[in-house]
N, C-alpha and C positions, 0 to 999 in steps of 0.2 A: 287626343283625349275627347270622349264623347260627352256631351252635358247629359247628365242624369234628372228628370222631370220626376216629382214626387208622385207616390199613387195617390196621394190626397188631390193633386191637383188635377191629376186627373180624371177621378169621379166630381169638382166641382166644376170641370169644363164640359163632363157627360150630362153631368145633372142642367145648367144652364142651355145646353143645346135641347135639352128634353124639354125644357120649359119653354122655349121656346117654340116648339113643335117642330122644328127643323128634321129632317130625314137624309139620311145619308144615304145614294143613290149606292149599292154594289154591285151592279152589273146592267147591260143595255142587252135585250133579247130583241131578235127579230118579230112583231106579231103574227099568230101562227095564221099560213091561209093552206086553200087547197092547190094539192100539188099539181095540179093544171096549172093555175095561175103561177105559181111558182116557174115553174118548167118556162112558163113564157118570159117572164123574168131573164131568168138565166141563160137563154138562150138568145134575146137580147141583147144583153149584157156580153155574152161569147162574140155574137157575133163583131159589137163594137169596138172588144180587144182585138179582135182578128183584124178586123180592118187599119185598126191605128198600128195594130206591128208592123203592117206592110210600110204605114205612113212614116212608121218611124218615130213618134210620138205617141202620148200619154192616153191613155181612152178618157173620152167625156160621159162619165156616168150620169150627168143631171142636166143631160139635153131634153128637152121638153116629151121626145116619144119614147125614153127609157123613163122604169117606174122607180120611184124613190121607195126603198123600206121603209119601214118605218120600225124604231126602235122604242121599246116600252122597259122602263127603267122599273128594274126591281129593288126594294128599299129592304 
């Protein structure tokens, strides 16, 4: 049996989160660059998998000379 939540309660829980300014994060997008820099990236990155299949092991994405994305959270 599923519990049933009132629509009342829940425009007073939309309305309090508003008030509070709170934002509801719905998705993480990469920041856009140029696909150069991109391309460098992922080839990086290729290369690092490659390496670690042979090793048998996990690739280390956040080794100091791979680049970290960065993601920008769309509200």
């Amino acid at each position: 049996m599923r519990a049933r939540i009132p629509a009342s309660t829940l425009k007073r829980l939309e309305a309090l989160e508003q008030a509070r300014g709170q934002r509801k994060v719905v998705a993480l997008f990469p920041e856009l660059m140029p696909v150069d820099e991109w391309g460098a990236i992922a080839s990086n990155m290729q290369a690092e998998l490659k390496a670690n299949i042979k090793k048998d092991c996990p690739p280390e994405y956040d080794k100091g000379d791979l680049y970290q994305i960065v993601f920008l959270a769309s509200c």
